[in-house]
Structures are given as C-alpha cells and as structure tokens.
C-alpha positions in Angstrom: 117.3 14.0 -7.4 119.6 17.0 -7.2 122.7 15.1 -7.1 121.7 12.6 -9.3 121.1 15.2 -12.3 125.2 16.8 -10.9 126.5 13.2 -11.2 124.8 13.0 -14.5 125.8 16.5 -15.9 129.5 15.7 -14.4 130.2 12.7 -16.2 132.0 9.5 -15.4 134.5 11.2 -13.0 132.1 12.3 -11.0 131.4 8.9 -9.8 133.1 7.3 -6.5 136.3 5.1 -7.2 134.8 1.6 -7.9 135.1 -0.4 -4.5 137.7 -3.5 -4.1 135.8 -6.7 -3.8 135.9 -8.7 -0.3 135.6 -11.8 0.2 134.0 -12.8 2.8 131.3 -9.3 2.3 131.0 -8.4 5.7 129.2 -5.0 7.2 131.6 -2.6 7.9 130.4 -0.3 10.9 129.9 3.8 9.3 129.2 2.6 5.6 126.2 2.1 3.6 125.7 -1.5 3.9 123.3 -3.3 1.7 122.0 -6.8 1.9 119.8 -8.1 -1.3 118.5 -11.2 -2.4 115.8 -12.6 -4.2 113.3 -14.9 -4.6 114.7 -18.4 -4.1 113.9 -20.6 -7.4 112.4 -23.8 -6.9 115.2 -26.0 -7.7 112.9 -28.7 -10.0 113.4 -27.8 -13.4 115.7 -25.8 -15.9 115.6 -22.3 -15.4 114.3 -20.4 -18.6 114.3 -16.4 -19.5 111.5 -15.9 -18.0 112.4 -17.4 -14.1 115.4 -15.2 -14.2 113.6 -12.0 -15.6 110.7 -13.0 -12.8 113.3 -14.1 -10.3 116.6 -12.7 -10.1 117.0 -9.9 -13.2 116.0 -6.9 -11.2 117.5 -7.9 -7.7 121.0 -7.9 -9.9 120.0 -4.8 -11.3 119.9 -2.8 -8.4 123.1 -5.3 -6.6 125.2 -3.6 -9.3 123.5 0.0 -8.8 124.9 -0.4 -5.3 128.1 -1.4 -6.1 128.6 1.3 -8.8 127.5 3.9 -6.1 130.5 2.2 -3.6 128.0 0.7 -1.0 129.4 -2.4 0.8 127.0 -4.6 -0.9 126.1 -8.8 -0.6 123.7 -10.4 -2.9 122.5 -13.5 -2.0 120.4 -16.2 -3.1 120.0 -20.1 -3.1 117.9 -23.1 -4.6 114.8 -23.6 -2.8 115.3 -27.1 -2.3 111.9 -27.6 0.4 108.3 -28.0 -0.6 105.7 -29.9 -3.0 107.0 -28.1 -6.5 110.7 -30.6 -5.4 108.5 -33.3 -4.2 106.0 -33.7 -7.3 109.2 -33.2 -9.5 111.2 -35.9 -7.8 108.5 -38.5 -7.7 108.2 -37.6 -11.6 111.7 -38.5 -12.3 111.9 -41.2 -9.9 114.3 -39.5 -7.7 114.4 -39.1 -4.1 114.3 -35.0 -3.4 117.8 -34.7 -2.5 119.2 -36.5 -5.7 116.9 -34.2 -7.4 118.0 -31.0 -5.9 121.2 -32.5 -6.2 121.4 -31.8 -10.3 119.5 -29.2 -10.4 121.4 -26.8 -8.2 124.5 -27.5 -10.4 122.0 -26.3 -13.5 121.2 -23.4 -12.0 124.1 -21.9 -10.8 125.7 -22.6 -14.1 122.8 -21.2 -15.8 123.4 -17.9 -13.3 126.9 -17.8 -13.9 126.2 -18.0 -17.6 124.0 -14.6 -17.9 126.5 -13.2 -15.5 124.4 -12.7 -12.4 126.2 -11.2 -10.3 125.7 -13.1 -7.3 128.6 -13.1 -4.3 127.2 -16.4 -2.9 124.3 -18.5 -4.9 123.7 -21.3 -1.8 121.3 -23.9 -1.2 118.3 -23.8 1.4 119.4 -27.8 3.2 123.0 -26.8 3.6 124.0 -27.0 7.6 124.5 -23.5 7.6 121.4 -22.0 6.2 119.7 -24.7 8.8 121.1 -22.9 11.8 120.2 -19.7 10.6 116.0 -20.3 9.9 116.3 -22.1 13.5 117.4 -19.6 15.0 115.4 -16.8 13.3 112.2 -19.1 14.2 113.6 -19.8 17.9 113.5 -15.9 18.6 110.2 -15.4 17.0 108.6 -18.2 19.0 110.6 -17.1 22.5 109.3 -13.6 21.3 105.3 -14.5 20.9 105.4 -14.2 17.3 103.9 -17.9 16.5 101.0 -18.9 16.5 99.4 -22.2 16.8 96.2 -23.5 14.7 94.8 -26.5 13.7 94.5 -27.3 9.7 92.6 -30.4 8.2 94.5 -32.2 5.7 93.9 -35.2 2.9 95.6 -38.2 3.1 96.2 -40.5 0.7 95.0 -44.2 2.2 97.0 -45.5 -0.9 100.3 -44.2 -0.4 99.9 -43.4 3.8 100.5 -40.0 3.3 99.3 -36.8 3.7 98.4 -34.4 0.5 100.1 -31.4 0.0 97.9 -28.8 -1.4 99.2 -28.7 -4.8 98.1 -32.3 -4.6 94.5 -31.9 -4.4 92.7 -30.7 -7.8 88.7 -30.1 -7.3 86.2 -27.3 -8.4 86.4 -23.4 -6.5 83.7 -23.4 -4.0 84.1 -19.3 -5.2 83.9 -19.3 -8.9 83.4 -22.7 -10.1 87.1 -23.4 -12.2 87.0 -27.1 -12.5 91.1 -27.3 -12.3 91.8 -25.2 -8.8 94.2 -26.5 -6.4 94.3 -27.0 -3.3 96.0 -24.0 -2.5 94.2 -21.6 -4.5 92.3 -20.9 -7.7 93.9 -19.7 -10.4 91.0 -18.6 -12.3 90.0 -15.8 -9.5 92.7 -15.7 -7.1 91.0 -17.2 -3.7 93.1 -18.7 -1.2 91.7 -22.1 -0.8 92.2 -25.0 1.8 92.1 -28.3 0.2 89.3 -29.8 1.8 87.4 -27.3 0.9 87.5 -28.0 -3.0 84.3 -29.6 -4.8 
C-alpha cells in the first residue's frame, strides 16, 4: 500500500517504461509472469453487455493492470464450444454443433475486438491444440489418483435414442416445490439436482 500511495503521489513518471509486446507471450524465467483468463462464453448466441460485464470485463481489467505495472502478462480465453447450452441451440437452428460454433465464434470475437478486449489470443475449446492440452491435464490427474469413478442414472429419450442432458429434463424440486427446475438444479432455491430425481 506504501508504494502504491509513492507511485500515486509521484505521478505518471513514476511508473515502469510500458513493456514491448511479444508475440508469441511466453514466461520469461526471473519476471513476474501472469497468466489470466476468464470464463469461457458459451458460444450459442450473441454476446450482449451483460455476458461481457459477467464474463470477460473484469479479467481485462486487471490484464491491463498487469501490463501497466510491466508484468510479462497473457490473457486468454476461447468459445466454449462443448455442452447442452451448443447442443439445444443447434438443434433450435437446425444446425449440427459445429456449424453452429462455427458462426458464432466469428460473432464473438468480433464483438470482443469491437469493445477492445484486450485479449492476446481469444481461441476455441475443439481446436487440435486445446485437445491435447485437456488430455493431457486429465492423463496426469488420472495417472496421479485424482479421478474418481461413480455411477450416475440418466433419462433417455426412447423417441430420439438418446440420452437427456440435464438441462433437458424440467420437473418439480423434490426441495422446494418450483414447478420449472431443471435437471441440474433449481433455480428457485439453489439445490443441486440430479434429473431423475425431479417430480
């Protein structure tokens, strides 16, 4: 706090020459490295105000605070282009969920760049890459004793032949009674719900 209130009390001048951008950002052994992201948006619909302010507004914030201060800094984020918020959308559009991510990822990123965000690489969550990477990071926790298995009972749908994700499946809280919870969890009082357990 001391040397905050100096910088402060000093000026401008006071603060460290403003650090040359690299491209790729890599650590550099004996600096302050910093590695940020954020939440990864769901890449199924148009981002408004409020995703960015929810999402990515305050992980820029403190990106730039790092930079000004002449940390080695990366900021990272992506589309999240897996799960049942893509799926529903897709099937809503009559896409598959790769066409769908497809122009969506565009939006966003040109939304992104549009407000300036001040990302140094805005990627997506099915690129080759990013596959490797949550492979491996699962691999070692696995060969590490980290995972656990357990056994979940699911819905199917006889219909369609396949099984229901949780945002799916809309019954009554066994907890509270909310006619409209999902089957993931109620949104009327909070619980963490497994589907089959709805009314």
């Amino acid at each position: 706090i001391a040397a905050a209130l100096d910088t402060w009390a000093r000026g401008p001048e006071a603060l460290p020459p403003p650090r040359e951008p690299r491209t790729p950002v890599l650590p550099v052994e004996g600096e302050r490295n910093v590695l940020i992201t954020s939440a990864l948006p769901y890449v199924n619909n148009v981002p408004h105000l409020g995703n960015i302010i929810g999402c990515v507004l305050s992980a820029d914030t403190f990106a730039r605070y790092c930079r000004a201060r002449g940390w080695n800094t990366l900021f990272v984020c992506g589309t999240d282009e897996y799960g049942t918020a893509t799926e529903t959308r897709a099937l809503q559009e009559g896409l598959s969920p790769r066409e769908l991510c497809d122009r969506y990822h565009q939006v966003h990123a040109d939304i992104y760049a549009w407000f300036h965000i001040s990302f140094d690489h805005f990627g997506r969550t099915t690129t080759a890459q990013q596959t490797r990477i949550a492979q491996d990071i699962f691999q070692r926790l696995q060969e590490g004793g980290f995972v656990l298995q357990d056994t979940l009972e699911q819905l199917r749908c006889g219909a369609c032949g396949r099984y229901l994700a949780d945002r799916f499946v809309e019954g009554t809280c066994p907890s509270c009674g909310f006619a409209e919870a999902r089957g993931d969890q109620c949104d009327q009082c909070g619980k963490l719900i497994n589907a089959v357990e709805l009314q």
